[in-house]
C-alpha positions in Angstrom: 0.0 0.0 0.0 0.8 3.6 -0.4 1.5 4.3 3.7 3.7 1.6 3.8 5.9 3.2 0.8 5.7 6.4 3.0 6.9 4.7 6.2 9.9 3.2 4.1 10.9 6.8 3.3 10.4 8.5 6.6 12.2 5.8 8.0 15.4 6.5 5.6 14.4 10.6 5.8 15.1 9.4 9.8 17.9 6.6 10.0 19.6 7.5 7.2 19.5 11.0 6.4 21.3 14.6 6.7 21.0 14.9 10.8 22.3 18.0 10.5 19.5 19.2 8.3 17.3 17.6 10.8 18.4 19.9 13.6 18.4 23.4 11.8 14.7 22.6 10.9 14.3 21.3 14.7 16.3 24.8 16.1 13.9 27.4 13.6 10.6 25.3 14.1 10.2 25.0 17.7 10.3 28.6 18.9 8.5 29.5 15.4 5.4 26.9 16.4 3.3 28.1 18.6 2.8 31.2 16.1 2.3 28.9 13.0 -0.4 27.3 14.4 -2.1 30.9 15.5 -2.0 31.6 12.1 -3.5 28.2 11.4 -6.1 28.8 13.3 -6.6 32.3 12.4 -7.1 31.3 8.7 -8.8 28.1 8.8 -11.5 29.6 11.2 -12.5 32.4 8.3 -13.3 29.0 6.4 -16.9 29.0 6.3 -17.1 25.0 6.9 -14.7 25.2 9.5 -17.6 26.3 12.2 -18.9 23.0 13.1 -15.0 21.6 14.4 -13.3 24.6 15.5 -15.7 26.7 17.0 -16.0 25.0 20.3 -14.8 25.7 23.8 -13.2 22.8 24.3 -11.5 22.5 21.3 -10.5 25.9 21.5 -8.4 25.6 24.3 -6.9 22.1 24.3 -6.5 22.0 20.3 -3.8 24.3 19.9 -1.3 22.8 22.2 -2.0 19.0 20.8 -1.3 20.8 17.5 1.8 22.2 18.7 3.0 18.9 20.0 2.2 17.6 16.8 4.3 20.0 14.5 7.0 20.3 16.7 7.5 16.5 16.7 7.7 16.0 13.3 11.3 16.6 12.7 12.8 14.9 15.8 15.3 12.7 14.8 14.4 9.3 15.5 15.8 5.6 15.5 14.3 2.7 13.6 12.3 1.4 16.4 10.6 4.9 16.8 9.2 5.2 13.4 6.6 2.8 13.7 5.1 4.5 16.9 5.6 7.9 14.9 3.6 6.4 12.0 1.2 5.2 13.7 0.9 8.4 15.4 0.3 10.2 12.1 -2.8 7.5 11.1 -4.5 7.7 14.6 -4.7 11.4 13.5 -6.3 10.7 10.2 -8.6 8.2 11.8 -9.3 11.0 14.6 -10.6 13.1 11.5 -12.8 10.9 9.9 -14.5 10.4 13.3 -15.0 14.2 13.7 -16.1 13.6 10.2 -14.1 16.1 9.2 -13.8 16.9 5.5 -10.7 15.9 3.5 -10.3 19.3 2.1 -10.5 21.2 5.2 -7.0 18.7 6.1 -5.4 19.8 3.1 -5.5 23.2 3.7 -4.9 23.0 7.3 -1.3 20.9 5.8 -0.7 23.8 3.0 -0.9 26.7 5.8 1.7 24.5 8.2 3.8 23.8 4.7 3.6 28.0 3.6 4.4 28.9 7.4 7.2 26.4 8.1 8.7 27.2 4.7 8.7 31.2 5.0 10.7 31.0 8.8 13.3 28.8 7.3 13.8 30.8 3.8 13.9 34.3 6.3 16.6 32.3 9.3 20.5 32.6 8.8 21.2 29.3 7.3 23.3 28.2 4.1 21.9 28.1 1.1 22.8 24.6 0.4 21.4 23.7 3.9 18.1 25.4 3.2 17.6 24.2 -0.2 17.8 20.3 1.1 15.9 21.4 4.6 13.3 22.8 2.2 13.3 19.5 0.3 12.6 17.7 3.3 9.9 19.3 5.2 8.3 18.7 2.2 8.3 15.5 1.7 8.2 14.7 5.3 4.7 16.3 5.2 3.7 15.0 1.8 4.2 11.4 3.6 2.3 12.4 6.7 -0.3 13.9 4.7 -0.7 10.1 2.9 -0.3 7.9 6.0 -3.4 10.3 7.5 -5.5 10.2 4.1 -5.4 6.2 4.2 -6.7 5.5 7.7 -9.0 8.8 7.2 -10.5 7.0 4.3 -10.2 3.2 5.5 -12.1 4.8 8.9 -14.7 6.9 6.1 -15.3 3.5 4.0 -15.6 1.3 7.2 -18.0 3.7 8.7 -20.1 3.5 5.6 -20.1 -0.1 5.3 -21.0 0.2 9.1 -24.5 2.2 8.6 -25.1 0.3 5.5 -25.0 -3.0 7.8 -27.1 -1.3 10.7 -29.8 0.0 8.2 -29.6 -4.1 7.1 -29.8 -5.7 10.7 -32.3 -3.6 11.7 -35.0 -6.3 12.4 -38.0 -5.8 10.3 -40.8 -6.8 12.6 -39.3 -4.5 15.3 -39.0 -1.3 13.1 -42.6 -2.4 11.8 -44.0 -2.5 15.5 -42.2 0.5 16.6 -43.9 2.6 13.1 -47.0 1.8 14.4 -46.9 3.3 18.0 -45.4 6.1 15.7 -48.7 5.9 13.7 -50.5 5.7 16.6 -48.4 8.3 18.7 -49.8 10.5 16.0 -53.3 10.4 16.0 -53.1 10.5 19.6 -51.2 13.9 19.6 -54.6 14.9 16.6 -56.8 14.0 19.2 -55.7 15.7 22.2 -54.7 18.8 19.9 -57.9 19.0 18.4 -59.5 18.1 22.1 -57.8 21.0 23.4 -58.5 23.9 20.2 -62.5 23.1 20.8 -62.4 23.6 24.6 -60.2 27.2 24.7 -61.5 29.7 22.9 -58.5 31.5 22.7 -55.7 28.9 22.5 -52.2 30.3 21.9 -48.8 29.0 20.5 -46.9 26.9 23.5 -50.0 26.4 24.9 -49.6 22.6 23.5 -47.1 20.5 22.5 -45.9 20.6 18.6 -45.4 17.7 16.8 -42.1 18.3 16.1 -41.0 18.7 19.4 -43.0 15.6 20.5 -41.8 12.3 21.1 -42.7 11.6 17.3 -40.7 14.6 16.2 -37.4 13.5 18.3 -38.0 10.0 16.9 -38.1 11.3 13.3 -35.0 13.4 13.4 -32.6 10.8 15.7 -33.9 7.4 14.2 -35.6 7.7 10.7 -32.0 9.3 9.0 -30.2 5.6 10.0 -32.8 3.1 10.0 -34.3 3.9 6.9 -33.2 2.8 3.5 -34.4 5.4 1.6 -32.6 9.0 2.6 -35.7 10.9 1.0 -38.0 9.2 3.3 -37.1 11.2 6.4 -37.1 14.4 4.3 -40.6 14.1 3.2 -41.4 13.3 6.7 -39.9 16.4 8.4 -41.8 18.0 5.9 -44.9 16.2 6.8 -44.3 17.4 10.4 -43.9 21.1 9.4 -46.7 21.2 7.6 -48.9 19.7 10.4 -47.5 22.6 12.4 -48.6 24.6 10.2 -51.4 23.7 9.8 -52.1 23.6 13.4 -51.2 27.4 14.2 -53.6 28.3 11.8 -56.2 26.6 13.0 -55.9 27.3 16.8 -55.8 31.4 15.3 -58.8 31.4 13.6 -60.4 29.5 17.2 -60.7 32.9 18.7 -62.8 33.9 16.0 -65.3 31.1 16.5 -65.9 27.6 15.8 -66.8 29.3 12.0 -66.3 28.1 8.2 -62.4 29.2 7.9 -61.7 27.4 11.7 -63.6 24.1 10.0 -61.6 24.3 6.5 -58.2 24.5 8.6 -58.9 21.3 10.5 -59.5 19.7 7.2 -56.2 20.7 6.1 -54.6 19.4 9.6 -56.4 16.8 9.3 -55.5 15.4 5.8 -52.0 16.5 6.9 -52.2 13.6 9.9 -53.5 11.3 7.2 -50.3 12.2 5.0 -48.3 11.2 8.0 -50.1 7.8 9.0 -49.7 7.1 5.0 -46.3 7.4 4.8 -45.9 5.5 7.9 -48.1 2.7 7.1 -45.7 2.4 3.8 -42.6 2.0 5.9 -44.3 -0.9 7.8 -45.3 -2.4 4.6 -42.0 -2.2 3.0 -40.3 -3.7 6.6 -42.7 -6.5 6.7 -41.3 -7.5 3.2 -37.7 -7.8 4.1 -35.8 -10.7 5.6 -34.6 -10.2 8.9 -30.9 -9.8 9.2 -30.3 -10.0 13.5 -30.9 -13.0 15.8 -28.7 -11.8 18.7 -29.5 -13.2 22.3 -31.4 -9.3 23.4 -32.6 -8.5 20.4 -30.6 -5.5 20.6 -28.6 -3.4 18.6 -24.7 -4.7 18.3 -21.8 -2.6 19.4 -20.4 -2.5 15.9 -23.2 0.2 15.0 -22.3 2.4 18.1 -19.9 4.7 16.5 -22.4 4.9 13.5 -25.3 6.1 16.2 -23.3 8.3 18.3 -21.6 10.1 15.2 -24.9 10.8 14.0 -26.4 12.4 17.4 -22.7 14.1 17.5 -23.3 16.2 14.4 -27.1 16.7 15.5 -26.0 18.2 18.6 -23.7 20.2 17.0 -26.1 21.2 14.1 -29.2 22.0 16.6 -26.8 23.2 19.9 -29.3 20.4 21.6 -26.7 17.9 23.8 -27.0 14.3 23.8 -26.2 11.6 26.6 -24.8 8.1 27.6 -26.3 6.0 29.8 -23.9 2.5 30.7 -25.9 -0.3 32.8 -23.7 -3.3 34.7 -25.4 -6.1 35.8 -24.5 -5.7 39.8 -22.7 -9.3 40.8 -23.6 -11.3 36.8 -20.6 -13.5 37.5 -22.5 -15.3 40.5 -25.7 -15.8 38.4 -23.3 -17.6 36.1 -22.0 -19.9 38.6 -24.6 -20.0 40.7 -27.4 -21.2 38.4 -26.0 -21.8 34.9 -25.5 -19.9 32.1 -28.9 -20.5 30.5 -30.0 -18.5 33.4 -27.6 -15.7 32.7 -29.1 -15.6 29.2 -32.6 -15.2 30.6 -31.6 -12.7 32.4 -29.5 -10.5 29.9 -33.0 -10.6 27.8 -35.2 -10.1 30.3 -32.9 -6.6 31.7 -32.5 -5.4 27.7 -36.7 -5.4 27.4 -36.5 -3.4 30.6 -34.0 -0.9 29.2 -35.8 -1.0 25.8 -39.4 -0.3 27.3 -37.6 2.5 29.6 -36.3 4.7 27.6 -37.8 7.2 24.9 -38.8 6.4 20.7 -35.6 8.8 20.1 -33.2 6.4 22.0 -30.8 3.8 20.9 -30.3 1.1 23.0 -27.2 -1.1 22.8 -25.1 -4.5 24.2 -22.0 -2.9 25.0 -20.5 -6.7 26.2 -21.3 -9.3 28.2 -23.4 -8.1 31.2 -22.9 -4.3 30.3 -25.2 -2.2 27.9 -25.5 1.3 26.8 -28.3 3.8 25.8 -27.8 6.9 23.6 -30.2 9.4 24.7 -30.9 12.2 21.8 -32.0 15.7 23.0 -31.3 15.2 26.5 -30.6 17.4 29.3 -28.8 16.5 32.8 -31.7 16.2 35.0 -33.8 14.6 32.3 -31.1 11.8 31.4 -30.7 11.2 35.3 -34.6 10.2 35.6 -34.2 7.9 32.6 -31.2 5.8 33.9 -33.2 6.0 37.8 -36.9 4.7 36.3 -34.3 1.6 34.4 -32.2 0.7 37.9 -35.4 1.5 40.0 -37.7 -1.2 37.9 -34.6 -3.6 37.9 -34.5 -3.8 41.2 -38.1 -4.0 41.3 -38.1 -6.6 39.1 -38.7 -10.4 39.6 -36.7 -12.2 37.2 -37.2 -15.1 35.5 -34.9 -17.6 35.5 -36.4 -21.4 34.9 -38.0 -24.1 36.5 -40.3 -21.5 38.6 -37.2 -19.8 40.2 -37.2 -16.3 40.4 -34.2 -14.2 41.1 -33.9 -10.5 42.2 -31.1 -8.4 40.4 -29.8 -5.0 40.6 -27.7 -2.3 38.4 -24.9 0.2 38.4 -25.8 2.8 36.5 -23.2 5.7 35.0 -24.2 9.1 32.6 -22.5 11.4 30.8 -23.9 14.2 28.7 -22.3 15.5 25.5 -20.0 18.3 26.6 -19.7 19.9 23.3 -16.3 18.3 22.2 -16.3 16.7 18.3 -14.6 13.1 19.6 -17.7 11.0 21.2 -15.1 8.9 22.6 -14.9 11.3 25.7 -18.4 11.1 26.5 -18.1 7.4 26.4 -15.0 7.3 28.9 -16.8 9.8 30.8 -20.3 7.5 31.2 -18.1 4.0 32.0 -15.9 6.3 35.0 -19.3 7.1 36.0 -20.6 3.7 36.1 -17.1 2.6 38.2 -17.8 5.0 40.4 -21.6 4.0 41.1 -20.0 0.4 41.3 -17.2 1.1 44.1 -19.8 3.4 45.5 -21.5 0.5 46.6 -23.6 -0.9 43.6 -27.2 -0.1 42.8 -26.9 3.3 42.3 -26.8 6.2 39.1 -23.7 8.5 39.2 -23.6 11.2 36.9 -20.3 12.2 35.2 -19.3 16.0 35.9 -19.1 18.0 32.5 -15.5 19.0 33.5 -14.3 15.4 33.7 
């Protein structure tokens, strides 16, 4: 492959190369790189897709230096047995971008400002010509073989994550995304009904007085699930549209209320009305179409594989960023699994992992995804979430555990209990934090004694 033609060359650039042209690029770019990268940022940051990555907090103040680090580093001299670390190294960072999802051309410009910057400090130092003209001939190459380690694994990580949602959208069971359309369907006509309920007995109602269906549960399900369960990418477009429109039609009608239950009131619940049936339509097609298709998951919960987690979590990553709405993580341990195990057998053990992921699935919102992280562990990503909210979520799970009366063969029951640990989305592009943060939660609830939720803090 290309990389490993690049790591044959750094590694002679390294072992085998001027060391003395090593060190006068070493001596001008380490007092000259903390400005380069200010420029860096300066520039890229006038980049109008440059928003979404940069603009953050976080990554505003821990960026830079990690930058630094980076740019300073490249020119160490190093041995043989350093080169592979330092390789790797430069495709963790290319696989760090395509999990920020970060496009390819916003990396090559970042790598031609660092290339312009570098080369302008050494072409103005004090060094002979003969000196500069190979150093010149070096950085650049150096960097054209970083920039080609990082644009393998960034496109290895972009093509596996593809094939990833591809799968997911596949192994989504049929006969589960077909029941859970219609509470959707019938979610809806239950939100008509109350809606409608509520415009005849106020005379006067007034926006925020009720619930919209896009902020409804059926709204949140639409805009966190339908994008990567469904096939067909048009589907949830039509269907956000759908939702508007109901809106729409909604407002309208509760403004002409205070005018009387007259001819114009009448002719805008038809319009709502039809809209609702547009809706139920379009869902009752998706359950159809579901029903049809061969059913690619027979897993021991019935839940969703870790494999698809990155795929979920990047999705509700660029949604929080998109809508400034934070997301959460909620990790579940199986207090003491081992001794259900030995105790009664692992058929046992299997009951009870299913019977604790219906709990978790039947405890948690339309908008959430709920996951087998491993073994006795599982994890819920909860879209459009708030702190307090995300607490009573993981508490209502561990409380009806604990509550619970499980099932385990031959008429035995056996009582269980749950560590619980949550982490909400602290703004920064790599999901990988809030995971970390979520499972030192859930240690914590477990050497806190077991059978308890611990939230992580947002500066953790």
């Amino acid at each position: 492959m290309m990389a490993d033609i690049d790591q044959i060359k750094l590694q002679k650039t390294f072992t085998h190369g001027d060391q003395a042209v090593l060190g006068e690029i070493a001596k001008i770019l380490k007092p000259n790189a903390a400005e380069i990268i200010n420029i860096f940022y300066s520039e890229l940051l006038g980049h109008p897709d440059v928003e979404l990555f940069l603009d953050s907090e976080i990554v505003a103040e821990r960026l830079p230096k990690v930058v630094t680090e980076w740019l300073t580093g490249l020119f160490d001299p190093r041995t043989e047995e350093e080169i592979a670390a330092y390789v790797e190294r430069q495709r963790e960072i290319g696989r760090i971008h395509a999990r920020l999802n970060i496009p390819m051309h916003l990396v090559v410009d970042g790598m031609r400002l660092v290339r312009r910057e570098v080369n302008k400090r050494m072409i103005s130092a004090d060094i002979k010509r003969d000196i500069l003209v190979q150093a010149i001939v070096l950085i650049d190459e150096t960097l054209d073989h970083v920039m080609s380690l990082m644009n393998e694994s960034y496109m290895n990580d972009l093509l596996q994550h593809e094939r990833n949602l591809q799968s997911f959208k596949m192994q989504v069971p049929p006969l589960s995304l077909a029941m859970e359309c219609e509470r959707m369907r019938s979610f809806v006509y239950d939100w008509f009904n109350r809606t409608v309920l509520f415009f005849y007995e106020n005379n006067a109602p007034s926006i925020g007085q009720w619930t919209t269906l896009e902020r409804s549960e059926f709204g949140l399900w639409v805009i966190h699930k339908i994008p990567i369960l469904v096939q067909e990418p048009k589907f949830e477009t039509r269907l956000r549209h759908q939702v508007r429109s109901i809106d729409d039609a909604a407002a309208k009608t509760a403004a002409e209320r205070a005018q009387g239950i007259g001819k114009q009131f009448t002719s805008n619940l038809h319009t709502l009305t039809d809209c609702v049936s547009e809706v139920a339509w379009a869902l009752s097609s998706l359950i159809d179409e579901t029903l049809k298709m061969e059913s690619g998951r027979d897993t021991l919960t019935k839940l969703f594989n870790r494999r698809f987690l990155p795929t979920v979590i990047q999705h509700e990553t660029e949604l929080s960023t998109k809508h400034e709405t934070p997301f959460g993580i909620i990790m579940f341990d199986i207090d003491h699994f081992k001794n259900v195990n030995d105790t009664h057998g692992h058929d046992a053990g299997d009951m009870v992992l299913r019977q604790f992921a219906e709990i978790l699935a039947h405890n948690v919102r339309a908008n959430d995804y709920v996951f087998r992280f491993g073994g006795e562990e599982f994890l819920v990503v909860l879209g459009d979430v708030v702190e307090n909210a995300a607490f009573d979520i993981a508490e209502k799970a561990r409380t009806t555990v604990a509550d619970a009366a499980f099932k385990i063969g031959s008429g035995k029951n056996l009582n269980i209990t749950t560590s619980v640990g949550i982490a909400i989305h602290d703004g920064h592009p790599d999901y990988n934090r809030t995971i970390k943060r979520a499972d030192d939660a859930l240690y914590s609830a477990k050497h806190g004694g077991r059978n308890r939720s611990v939230i992580s803090p947002r500066s953790a």
